[in-house]
C-alpha distance (Angstrom), angle and dihedral (degrees) to the residues before:
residue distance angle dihedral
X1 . . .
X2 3.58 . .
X3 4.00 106.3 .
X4 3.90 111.6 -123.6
X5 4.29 112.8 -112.3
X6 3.83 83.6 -116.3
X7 3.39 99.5 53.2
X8 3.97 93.9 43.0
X9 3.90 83.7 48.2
X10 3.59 102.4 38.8
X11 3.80 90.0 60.4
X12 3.96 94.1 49.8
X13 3.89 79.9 54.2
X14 3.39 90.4 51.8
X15 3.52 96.1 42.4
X16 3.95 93.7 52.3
X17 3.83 90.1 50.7
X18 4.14 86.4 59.0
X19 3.80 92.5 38.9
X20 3.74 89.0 48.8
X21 4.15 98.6 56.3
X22 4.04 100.2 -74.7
X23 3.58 83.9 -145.4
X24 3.83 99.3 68.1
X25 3.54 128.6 61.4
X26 3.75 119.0 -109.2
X27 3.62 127.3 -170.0
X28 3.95 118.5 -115.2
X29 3.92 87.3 -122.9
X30 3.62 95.0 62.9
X31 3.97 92.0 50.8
X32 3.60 88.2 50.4
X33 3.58 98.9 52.0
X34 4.07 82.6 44.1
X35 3.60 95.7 47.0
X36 4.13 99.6 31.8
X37 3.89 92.2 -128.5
X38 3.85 121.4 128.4
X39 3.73 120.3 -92.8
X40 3.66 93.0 -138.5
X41 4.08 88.1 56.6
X42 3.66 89.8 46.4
X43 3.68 89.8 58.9
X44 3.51 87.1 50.9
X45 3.92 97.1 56.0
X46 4.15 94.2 41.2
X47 3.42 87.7 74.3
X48 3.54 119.8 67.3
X49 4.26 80.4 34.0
X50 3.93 88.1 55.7
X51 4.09 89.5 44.5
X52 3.73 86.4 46.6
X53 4.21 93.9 55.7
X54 4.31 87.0 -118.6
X55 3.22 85.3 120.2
X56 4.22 143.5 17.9
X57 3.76 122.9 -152.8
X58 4.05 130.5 -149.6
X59 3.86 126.3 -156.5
X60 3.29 125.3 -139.8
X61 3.87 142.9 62.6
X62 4.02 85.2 -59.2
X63 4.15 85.4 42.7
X64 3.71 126.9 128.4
X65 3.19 132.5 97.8
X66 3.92 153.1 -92.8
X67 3.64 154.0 171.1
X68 3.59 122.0 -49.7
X69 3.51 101.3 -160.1
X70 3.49 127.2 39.1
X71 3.67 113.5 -82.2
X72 3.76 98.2 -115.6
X73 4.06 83.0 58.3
X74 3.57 95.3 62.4
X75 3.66 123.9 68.8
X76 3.31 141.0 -161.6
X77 3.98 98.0 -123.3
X78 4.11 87.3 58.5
X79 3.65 90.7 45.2
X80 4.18 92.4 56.9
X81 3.99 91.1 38.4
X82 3.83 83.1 56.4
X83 3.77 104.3 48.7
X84 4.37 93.5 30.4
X85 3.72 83.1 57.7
X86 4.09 84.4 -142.6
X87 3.84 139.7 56.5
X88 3.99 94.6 -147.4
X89 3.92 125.0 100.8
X90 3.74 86.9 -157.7
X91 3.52 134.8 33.6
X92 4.42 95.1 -124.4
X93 3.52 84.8 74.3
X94 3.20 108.4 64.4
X95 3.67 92.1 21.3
X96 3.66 105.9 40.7
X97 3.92 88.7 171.6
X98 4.37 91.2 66.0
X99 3.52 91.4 74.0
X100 4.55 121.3 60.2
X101 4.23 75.4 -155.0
X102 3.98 109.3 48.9
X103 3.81 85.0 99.0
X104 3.53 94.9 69.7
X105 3.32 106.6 11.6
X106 3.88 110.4 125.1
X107 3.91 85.0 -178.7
X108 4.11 83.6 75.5
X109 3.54 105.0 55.3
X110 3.96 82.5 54.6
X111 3.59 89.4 55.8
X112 3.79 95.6 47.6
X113 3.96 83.0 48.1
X114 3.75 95.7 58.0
X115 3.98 87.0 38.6
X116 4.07 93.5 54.8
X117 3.96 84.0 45.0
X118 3.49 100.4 52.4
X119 3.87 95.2 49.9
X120 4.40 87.4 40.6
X121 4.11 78.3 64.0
X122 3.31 101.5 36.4
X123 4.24 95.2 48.9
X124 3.88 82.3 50.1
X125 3.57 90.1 67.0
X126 3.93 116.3 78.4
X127 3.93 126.2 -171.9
X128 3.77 95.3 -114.1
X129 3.90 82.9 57.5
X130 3.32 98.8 56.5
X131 3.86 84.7 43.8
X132 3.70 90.2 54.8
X133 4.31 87.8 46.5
X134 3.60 92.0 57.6
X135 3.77 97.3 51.4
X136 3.89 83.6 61.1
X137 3.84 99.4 58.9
C-alpha cells in the first residue's frame, strides 16, 4: 500500500499541532512554514480532520487550530482511515461484488490479512509517541 500524500501529510500536521503545545491554537501558516507543505494543501487536509472532531479550530487574531483530544488518544491508524476515505488495500474487500472471483479467491483473505495488520500497527501508534520518537533523533 502506497500511503496517500494527504495522509502522510495530514499526520505531520497533526504531529506539529502536538509538538507545538496541543493545547494552544496555532495557525496553519506557521505549520506550513514548519513542516514545508503548502498552505493551500493544508487547508485542504483540515477539513475532513475538523469534520472528524481530530481537531477544533478558533477564529480570530489568536485563531488556529489544535487537537481535540489528547495526543496519546489519537492515533495514527484513525488518522489514515480518515483522510484514505477506506481501510481496504484492494477494492474485493470491501466490495466483494468487483471481482467474478472474490468467492473463492484465497488471494483475498491474504489481502484482508495484511489490511487488518497494517491498521493493528498503525492504531498502536499514538501522537504523543511519535512526539516522544522525534525527541530521540
Amino acid at each position: 500500500m502506497k500511503l496517500s500524500t494527504k495522509s502522510r501529510y495530514g499526520t505531520r500536521l497533526l504531529l506539529d499541532l502536538a509538538e507545538n503545545d496541543g493545547n494552544n491554537f496555532v495557525q496553519l501558516k506557521e505549520v506550513s512554514n514548519r513542516q514545508g507543505i503548502s498552505l493551500k494543501y493544508l487547508e485542504q487536509i483540515i477539513i475532513p480532520l475538523k469534520k472528524a472532531r481530530l481537531v477544533e479550530s478558533s477564529r480570530g487574531a489568536s485563531g488556529g487550530y489544535r487537537l481535540a483530544r489528547p495526543a496519546d488518544q489519537i492515533t495514527v491508524g484513525e488518522i489514515v482511515a480518515i483522510l484514505e476515505g477506506r481501510k481496504a488495500l484492494t477494492q474485493c474487500e470491501s466490495d466483494p461484488e468487483a471481482c467474478e472471483r472474490s468467492g473463492s479467491c484465497s488471494v483475498r483473505n491474504l489481502w484482508k490479512e495484511a489490511t487488518q495488520a497494517l491498521y493493528d500497527k498503525l492504531n498502536r501508534v499514538s501522537l504523543s509517541d511519535l512526539v516522544s520518537r522525534e525527541k530521540l533523533v
